[in-house]
C-alpha positions, -999 to +999 in steps of 0.1 A: -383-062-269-389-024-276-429-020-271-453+008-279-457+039-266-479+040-242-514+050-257-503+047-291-514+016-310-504-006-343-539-004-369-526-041-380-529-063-412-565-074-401-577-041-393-564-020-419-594-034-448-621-018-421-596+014-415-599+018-457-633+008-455-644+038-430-617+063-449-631+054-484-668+057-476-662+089-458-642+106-488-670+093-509-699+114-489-680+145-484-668+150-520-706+145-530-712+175-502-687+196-526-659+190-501-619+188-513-589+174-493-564+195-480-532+177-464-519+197-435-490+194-413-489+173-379-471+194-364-474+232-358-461+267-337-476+261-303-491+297-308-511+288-334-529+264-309-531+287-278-550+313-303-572+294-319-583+266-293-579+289-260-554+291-235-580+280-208-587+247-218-576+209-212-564+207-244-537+236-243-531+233-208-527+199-201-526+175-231-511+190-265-471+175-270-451+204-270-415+208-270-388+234-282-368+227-314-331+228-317-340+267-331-356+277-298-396+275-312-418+258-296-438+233-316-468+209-307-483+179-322-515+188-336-544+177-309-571+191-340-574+197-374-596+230-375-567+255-368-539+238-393-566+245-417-575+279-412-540+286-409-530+272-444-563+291-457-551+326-444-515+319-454-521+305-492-549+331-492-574+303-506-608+320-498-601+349-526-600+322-553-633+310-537-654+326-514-677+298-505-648+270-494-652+234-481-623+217-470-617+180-449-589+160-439-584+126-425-549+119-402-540+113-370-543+138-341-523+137-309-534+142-268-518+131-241-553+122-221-557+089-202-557+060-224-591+039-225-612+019-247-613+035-279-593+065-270-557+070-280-526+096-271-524+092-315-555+088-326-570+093-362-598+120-369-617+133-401-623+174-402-646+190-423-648+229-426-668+249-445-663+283-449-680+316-460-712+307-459-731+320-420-765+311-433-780+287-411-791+259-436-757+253-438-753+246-402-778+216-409-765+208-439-730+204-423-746+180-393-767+159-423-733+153-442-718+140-407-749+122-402-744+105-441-706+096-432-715+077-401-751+057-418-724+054-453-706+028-427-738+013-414-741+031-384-783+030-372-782+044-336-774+077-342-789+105-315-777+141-328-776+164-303-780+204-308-774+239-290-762+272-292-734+288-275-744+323-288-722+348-299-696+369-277-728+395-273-747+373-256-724+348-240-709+378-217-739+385-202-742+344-200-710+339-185-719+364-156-747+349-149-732+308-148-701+322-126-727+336-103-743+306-097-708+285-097-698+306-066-724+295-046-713+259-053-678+268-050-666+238-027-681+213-049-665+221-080-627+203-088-599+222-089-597+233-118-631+245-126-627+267-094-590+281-114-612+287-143-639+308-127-629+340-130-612+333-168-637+309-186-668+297-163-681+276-192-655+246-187-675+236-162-703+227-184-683+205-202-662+190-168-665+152-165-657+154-125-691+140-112-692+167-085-695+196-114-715+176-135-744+173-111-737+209-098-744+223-133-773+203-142-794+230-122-773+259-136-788+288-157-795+277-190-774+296-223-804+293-248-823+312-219-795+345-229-794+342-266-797+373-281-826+381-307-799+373-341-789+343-324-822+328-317-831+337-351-800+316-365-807+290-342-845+285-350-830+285-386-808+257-382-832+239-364-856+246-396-833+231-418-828+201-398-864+193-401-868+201-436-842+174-440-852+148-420-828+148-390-841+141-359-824+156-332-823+165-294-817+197-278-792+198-252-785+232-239-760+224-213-739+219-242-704+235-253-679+216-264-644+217-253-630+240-278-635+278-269-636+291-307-673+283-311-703+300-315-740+299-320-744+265-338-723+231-314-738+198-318-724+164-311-736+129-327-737+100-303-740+064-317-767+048-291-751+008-302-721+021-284-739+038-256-751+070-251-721+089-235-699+075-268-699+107-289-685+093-322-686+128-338-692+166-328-686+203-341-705+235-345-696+271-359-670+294-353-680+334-364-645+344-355-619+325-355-603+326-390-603+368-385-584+357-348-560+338-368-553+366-392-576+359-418-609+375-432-640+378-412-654+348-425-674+325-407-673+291-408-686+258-393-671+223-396-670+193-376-648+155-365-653+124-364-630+098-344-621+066-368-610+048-334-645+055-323-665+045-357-648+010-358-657+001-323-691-001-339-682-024-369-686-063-359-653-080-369-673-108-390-686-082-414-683-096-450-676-060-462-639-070-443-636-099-453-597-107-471-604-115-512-580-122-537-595-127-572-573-157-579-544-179-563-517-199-584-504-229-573-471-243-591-467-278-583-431-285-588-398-267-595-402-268-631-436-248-630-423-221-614-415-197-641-444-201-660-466-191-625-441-166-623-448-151-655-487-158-654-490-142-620-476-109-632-499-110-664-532-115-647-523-086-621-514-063-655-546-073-666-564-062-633-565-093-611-557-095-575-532-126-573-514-144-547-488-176-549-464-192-527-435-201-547-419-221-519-426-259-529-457-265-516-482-299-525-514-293-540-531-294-503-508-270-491-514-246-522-556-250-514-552-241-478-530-210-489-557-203-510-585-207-484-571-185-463-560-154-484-595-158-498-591-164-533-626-168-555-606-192-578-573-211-580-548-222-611-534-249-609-498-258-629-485-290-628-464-312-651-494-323-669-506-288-673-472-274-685-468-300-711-504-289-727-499-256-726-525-255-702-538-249-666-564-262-644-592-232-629-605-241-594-639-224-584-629-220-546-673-220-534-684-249-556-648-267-562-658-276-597-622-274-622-620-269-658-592-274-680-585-237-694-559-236-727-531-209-716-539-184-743-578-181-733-570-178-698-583-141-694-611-150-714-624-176-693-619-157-657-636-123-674-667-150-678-664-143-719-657-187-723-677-209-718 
């Protein structure tokens, strides 16, 4: 037996109705946000990565799938949606037909990190991006339309937390400071924060090792070297985040584990799953789209992991439940083509049917029934076919009528008696 890829997973029968579910509720938000779909590629020039995430980070270095095509160029699975966007907005030149752009897509993403419970080497994510618009209101707007996603699905424990990473101004005379520190501390630090010292000091922030994480927790502070424009922007964001509600936490020892952000990074944890399950995260990124050959337009988006979001749905929920408007049963050979027939009708006329035309007796048929979920069942049998007739089931109450053929889809609409 050929099995799986390790870290790669099957989304099975039974799962897909909570995968559509989650999908379909989050398309639904974001389009009332003015958000529109844009379908990218999964796979990309490496380069394209190495720009726009950074060269210095896990991602680039130690989990994107790259490989070389038959051509020579070197290609990588996407590991995030953010730079496949910009690119296909710089290329197809899509912010001169609209200045003010919102953008999301939902597909899989790919990272070759250790496997573990709800974390995958393919896993799926939903991006949203909007861009041309730096005014801080829509850096809370942005975090409220993650925040409607995840409470669209039910989600009730959500904790949103907020910094900012400042602009490259500021974050200089930051990142002096923190590597300062981080050399007095040298020894405790893993390996590869002590490699990064000298080229990008603010991994360590976001370094799981518990060694770094306790050394940082008394490091220097980045909302302590914002700049006055910074401040400003981020006291307006957290203005806006008020004025709608959101309650949120301040955590400045944040910076996610992308190096294209600035000012504005924020993370949204769902507490029911525990509170070091980040089921979403994002923030603002001033520069990248000019990096990647594009306008200087700023931009801010954010992703949410569907893996994670499901770990919170209980499998029992009715909104998951399997439901088929109606099951036909054809008791006997010669009632076959008329069930046949009748099960193609009622689909045409918007119905969602199931049958079994093996032969099957009337007990089998209602178990079929039972467990596809049908609301009703038709019954044909000889009696039936001779008076041009069938036989309705109510599946909840099992009370029957006898329905003439031709007023069928008159009775199930709930227009007969």
């Amino acid at each position: 037996m050929i099995t799986l890829v390790k870290g790669f997973h099957d989304i099975l029968p039974e799962e897909s109705s909570r995968w559509s579910f989650v999908t379909e509720s989050a398309r639904w938000c974001l389009k009332k946000y003015g958000y529109r779909e844009i379908i990218t590629p999964i796979m990309e020039k490496t380069e394209l990565f190495v720009r726009g995430i950074g060269q210095v980070t896990d991602i680039v270095e130690k989990e994107m799938y790259t490989f070389q095509d038959l051509g020579g160029e070197s290609l990588s699975l996407r590991p995030e949606a953010t730079a496949g966007i910009l690119r296909s907005v710089v290329e197809h030149s899509l912010l001169r037909k609209e200045p003010v752009l919102k953008l999301f897509t939902i597909g899989p993403m790919f990272r070759r990190e250790r496997p573990s419970k709800g974390r995958f080497r393919q896993f799926f994510q939903l991006n949203a991006e909007a861009l041309g618009d730096d005014d801080p209101f829509i850096d809370a707007e942005t975090i409220a339309c993650a925040c409607s996603i995840l409470e669209s699905i039910g989600a009730k424990g959500l904790l949103v937390e907020v910094n900012s990473v400042g602009c490259k101004t500021c974050r200089n005379v930051y990142r002096v400071e923190l590597k300062k520190y981080l050399e007095k501390h040298l020894d405790g630090l893993c390996q590869d924060c002590q490699r990064r010292l000298n080229t990008n000091p603010l991994r360590s922030l976001d370094c799981k090792a518990h060694g770094c994480s306790e050394i940082v927790k008394s490091a220097p502070l980045i909302v302590d070297y914002l700049d006055e424009p910074c401040r400003e922007h981020f006291s307006g964001v957290r203005r806006g985040l008020d004025l709608l509600n959101i309650s949120y936490h301040l955590e400045p020892r944040m910076v996610r584990g992308l190096d294209y952000y600035s000012r504005t990074a924020f993370e949204i944890i769902d507490t029911d799953l525990g509170n070091t399950k980040a089921v979403g995260g994002g923030g603002r990124y001033d520069t990248l789209l000019a990096e990647l050959g594009g306008p200087e337009v700023s931009g801010i988006g954010f992703a949410i992991g569907i893996e994670r979001l499901l770990m919170g749905l209980r499998d029992e929920d009715e909104r998951f439940a399997r439901n088929v408007d109606i099951y036909v049963a054809a008791l006997g050979e010669p009632c076959r083509e008329t069930c046949h027939m009748l099960v193609d009708f009622l689909r045409k006329n918007g119905f969602t049917v199931e049958t079994r035309y093996s032969s099957y007796s009337l007990k089998s048929h209602m178990k079929q029934a039972d467990r596809v979920g049908a609301q009703k069942t038709i019954i044909v049998g000889s009696d039936e076919l001779e008076n041009q007739s069938v036989t309705v089931r109510d599946m909840s109450t099992r009370n029957q009528a006898i329905v003439p053929m031709d007023d069928i889809l008159t009775f199930l609409r709930g227009d007969g008696d």
